[in-house]
C-alpha positions as CSV (number, residue, x, y, z in Angstrom):
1,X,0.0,0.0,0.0
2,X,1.5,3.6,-1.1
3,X,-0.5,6.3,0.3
4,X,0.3,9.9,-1.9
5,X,-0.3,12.8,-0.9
6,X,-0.2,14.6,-4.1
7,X,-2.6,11.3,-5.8
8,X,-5.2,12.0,-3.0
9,X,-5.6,15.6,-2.7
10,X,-5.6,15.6,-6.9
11,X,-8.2,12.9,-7.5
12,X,-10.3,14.9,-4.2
13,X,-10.1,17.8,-6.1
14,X,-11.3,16.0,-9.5
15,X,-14.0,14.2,-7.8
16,X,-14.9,17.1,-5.6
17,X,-15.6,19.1,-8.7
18,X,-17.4,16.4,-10.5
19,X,-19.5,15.9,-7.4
20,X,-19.7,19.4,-7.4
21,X,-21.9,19.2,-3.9
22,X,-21.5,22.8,-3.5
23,X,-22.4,23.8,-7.1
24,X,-25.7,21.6,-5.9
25,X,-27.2,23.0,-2.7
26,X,-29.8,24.6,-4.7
27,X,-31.0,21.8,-5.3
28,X,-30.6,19.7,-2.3
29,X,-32.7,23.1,-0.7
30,X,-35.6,22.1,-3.5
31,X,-35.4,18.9,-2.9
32,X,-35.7,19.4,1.1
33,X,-38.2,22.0,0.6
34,X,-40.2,19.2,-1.6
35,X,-39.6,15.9,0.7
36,X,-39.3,17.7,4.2
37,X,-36.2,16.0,5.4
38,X,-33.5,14.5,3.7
39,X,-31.2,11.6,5.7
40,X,-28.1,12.9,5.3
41,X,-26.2,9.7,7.0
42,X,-27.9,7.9,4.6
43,X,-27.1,9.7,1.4
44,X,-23.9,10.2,2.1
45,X,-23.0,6.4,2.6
46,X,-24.7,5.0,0.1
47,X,-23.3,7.3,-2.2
48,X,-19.9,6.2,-0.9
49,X,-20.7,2.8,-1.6
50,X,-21.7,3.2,-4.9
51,X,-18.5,5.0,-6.1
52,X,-16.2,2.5,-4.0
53,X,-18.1,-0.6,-5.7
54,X,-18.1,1.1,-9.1
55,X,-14.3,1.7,-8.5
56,X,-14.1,-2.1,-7.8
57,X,-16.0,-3.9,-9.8
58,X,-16.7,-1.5,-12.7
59,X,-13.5,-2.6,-14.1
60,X,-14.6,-6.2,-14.6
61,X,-18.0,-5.0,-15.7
62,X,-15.9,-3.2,-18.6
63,X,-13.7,-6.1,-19.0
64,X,-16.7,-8.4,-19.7
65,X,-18.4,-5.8,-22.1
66,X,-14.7,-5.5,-24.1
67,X,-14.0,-2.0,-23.2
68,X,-10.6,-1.1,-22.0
69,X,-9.9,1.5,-18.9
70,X,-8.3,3.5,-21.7
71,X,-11.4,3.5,-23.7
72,X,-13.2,4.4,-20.8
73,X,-11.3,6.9,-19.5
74,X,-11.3,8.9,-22.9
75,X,-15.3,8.8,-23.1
76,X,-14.9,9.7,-19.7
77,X,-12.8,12.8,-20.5
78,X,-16.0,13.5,-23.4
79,X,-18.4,13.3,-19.6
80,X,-16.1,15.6,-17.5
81,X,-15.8,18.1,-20.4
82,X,-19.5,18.1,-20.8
83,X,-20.0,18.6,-17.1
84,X,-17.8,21.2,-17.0
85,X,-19.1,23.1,-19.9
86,X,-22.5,23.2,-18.2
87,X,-20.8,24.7,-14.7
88,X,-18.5,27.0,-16.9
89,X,-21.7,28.5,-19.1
90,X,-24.6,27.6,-16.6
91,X,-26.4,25.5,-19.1
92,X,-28.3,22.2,-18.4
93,X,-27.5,19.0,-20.5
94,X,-28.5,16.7,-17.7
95,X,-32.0,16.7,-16.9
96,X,-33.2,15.8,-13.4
97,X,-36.5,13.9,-12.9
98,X,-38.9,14.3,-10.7
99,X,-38.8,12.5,-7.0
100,X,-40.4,10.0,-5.0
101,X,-40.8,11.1,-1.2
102,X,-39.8,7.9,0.6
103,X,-36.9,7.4,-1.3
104,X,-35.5,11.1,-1.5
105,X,-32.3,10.1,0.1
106,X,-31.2,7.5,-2.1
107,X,-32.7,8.3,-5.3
108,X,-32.1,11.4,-6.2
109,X,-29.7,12.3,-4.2
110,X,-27.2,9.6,-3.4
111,X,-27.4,8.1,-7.0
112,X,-27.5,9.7,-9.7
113,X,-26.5,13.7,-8.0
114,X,-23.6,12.3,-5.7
115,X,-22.4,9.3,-7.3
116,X,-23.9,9.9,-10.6
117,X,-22.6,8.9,-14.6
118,X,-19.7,11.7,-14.0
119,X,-18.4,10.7,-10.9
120,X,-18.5,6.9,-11.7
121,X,-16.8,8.1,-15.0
122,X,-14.4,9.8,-13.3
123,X,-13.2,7.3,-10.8
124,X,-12.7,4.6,-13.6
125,X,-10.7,7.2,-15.6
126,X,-8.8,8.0,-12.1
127,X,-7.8,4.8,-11.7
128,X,-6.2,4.2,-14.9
129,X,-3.8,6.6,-13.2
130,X,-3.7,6.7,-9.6
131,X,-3.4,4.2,-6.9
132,X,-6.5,2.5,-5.9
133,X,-5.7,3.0,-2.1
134,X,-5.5,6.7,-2.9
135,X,-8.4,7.1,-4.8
136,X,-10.6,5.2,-1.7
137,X,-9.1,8.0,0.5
138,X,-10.2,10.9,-1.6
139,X,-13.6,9.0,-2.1
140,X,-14.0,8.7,1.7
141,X,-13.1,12.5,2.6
142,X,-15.6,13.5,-0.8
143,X,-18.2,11.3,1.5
144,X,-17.1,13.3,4.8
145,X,-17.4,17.2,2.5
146,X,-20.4,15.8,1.1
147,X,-22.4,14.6,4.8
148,X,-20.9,18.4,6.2
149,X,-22.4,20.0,3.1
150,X,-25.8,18.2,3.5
151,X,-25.9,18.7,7.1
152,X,-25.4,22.5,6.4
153,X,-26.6,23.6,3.2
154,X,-29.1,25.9,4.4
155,X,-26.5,27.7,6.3
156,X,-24.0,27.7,4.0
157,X,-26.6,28.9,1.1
158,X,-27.2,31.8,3.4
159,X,-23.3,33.0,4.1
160,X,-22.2,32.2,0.4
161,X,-25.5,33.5,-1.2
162,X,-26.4,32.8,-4.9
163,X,-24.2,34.6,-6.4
164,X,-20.9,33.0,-4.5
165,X,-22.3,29.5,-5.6
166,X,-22.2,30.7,-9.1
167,X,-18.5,31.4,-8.7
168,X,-17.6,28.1,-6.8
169,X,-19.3,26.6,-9.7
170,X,-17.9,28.2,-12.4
171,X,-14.0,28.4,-10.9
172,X,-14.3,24.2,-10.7
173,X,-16.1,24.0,-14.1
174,X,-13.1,25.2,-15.4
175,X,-10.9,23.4,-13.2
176,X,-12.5,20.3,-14.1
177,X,-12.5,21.6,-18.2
178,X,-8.9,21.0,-17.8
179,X,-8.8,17.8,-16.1
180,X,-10.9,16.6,-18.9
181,X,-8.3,17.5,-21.6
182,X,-5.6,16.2,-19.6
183,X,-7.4,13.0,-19.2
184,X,-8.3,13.2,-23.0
185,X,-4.9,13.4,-24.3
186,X,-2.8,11.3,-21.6
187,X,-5.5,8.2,-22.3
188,X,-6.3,8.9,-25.9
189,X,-2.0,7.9,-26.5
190,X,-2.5,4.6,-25.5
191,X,-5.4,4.2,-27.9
192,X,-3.4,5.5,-30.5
């Protein structure tokens, strides 16, 4: 086992932005303005679990469909730039459906806004190039930001304000715009 310090705090980052739980409290505040109460324990964890699983077995589900990591991790690249382009301009491409009040918690909030197509994306694509240990420990702080930011995120709506969302949006849209090219052109080699 080779813990980095540089691997975790740089796939944290990437999956941070991706998450982009932050960018979300809008509509975590809909959605708890719609259900009542949202478990945040819950959400949290099973969003965990989802993204460690994925990072485990998502690998063999490739293998068995004949994809490559590499493969994956440039269509990956296509999802993070996608993502990013929506944060960056403020434009949807993802459309949220409406939810069910029992299972608010888990669906939509753990899966697909937490540990959604992006994130999954991006932790397959991470793994091509980080250490898996590493990547676990940046999933389980995202888990710990993500249960804070739930906990808090009519607090924190209220000291950043709209308008300081926006910008935490928009500064890791672009952050992750350049991940995605990165990711794009070190995977897209090995294709080639």
């Amino acid at each position: 086992m080779q813990l980095d310090l540089k691997e975790i705090v740089t796939t944290f980052m990437v999956l941070f932005a991706v998450i982009d739980i932050v960018g979300n409290i809008p509509i975590i505040i809909d959605l708890r303005k719609k259900v009542g109460h949202i478990q945040s324990e819950k959400a949290s964890i099973i969003a965990g679990i989802i993204m460690i699983l994925f990072l485990f077995i998502g690998n063999e589900m490739l293998s068995l469909i004949g994809i490559g990591v590499n493969s994956f991790a440039v269509a990956g690249a296509f999802v993070l730039f996608f993502i990013a382009l929506e944060m960056v301009l403020g434009i949807t491409l993802y459309k949220h459906e409406d939810t069910d009040v029992s299972t608010a918690s888990i669906f939509p909030l753990a899966f697909p806004l937490i540990a959604g197509p992006g994130s999954l994306t991006t932790l397959l694509s991470l793994r091509a190039e980080f250490r898996i240990e590493n990547i676990i420990i940046a999933v389980i702080i995202n888990v710990l930001v993500i249960y804070l930011v739930l906990k808090t995120s009519a607090k924190i709506e209220k000291i950043i304000g709209k308008t300081g969302i926006s910008i935490i949006r928009k500064v890791f849209g672009v952050v992750l715009l350049a991940i995605s090219v990165k990711l794009f052109t070190s995977n897209i080699k090995e294709l080639l």
